[in-house]
C-alpha positions as CSV (number, residue, x, y, z in Angstrom):
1,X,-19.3,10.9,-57.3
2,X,-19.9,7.0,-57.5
3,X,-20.8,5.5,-54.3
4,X,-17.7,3.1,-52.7
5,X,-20.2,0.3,-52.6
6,X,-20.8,-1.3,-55.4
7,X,-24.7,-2.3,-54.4
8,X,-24.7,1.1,-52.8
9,X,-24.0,2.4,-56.0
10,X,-26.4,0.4,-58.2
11,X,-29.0,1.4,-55.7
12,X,-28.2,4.6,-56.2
13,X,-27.9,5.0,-59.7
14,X,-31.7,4.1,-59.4
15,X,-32.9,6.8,-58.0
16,X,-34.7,10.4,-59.5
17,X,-32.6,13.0,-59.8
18,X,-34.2,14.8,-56.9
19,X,-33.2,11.6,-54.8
20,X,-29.8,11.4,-56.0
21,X,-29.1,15.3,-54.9
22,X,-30.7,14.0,-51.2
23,X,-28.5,11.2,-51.0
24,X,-25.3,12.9,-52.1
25,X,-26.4,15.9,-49.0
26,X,-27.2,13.2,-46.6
27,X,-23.9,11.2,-47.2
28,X,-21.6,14.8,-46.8
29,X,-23.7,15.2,-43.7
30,X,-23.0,12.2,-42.1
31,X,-19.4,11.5,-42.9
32,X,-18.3,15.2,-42.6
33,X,-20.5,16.6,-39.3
34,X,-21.3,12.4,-38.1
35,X,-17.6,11.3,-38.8
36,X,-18.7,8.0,-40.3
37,X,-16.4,6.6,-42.8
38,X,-17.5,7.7,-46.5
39,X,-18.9,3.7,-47.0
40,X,-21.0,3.9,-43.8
41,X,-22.3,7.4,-44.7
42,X,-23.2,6.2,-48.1
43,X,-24.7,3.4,-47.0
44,X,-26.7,5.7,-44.3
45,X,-27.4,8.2,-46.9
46,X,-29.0,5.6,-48.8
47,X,-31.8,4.6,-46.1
48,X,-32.3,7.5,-45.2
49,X,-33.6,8.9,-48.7
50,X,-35.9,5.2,-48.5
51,X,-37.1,6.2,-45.5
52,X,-38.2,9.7,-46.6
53,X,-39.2,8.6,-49.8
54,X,-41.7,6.0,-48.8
55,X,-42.7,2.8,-50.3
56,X,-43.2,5.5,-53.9
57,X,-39.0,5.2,-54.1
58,X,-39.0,1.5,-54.0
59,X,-41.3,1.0,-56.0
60,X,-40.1,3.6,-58.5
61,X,-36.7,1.5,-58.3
62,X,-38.3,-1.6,-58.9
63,X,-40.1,-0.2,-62.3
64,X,-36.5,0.7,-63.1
65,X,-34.8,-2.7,-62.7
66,X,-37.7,-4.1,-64.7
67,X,-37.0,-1.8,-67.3
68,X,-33.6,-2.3,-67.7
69,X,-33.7,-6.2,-68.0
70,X,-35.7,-6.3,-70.6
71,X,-32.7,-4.1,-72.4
72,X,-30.4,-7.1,-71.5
């Protein structure tokens, strides 16, 4: 499911695979058993799997963005 914010979810479509399963089981997590509202358990989610990830994620993304303006 898309994230409900939109930089949330452009953040997110950057991410592996792998990451993208984390983030979806982090987001559940906190909005079902943390009652956050789905935005704020998105938004959550999407630090977390940073933080766990390491400076290899960001810079992972970055390569990413790169790559897809030069297709613009």
């Amino acid at each position: 499911m898309k994230p409900n914010d939109p930089t949330v979810a452009v953040l997110v479509a950057l991410l592996s695979e792998a990451e993208h399963e984390l983030f979806d089981e982090r987001a559940a997590i906190r909005e079902i058993e943390g009652g956050l509202s789905r935005t704020e358990a998105e938004a959550a989610a999407l630090l977390d799997v940073l933080r766990l990830g390491g400076p290899e994620v960001l810079e992972a993304m970055a390569a990413q963005m790169r790559r897809r303006s030069h297709l613009i």
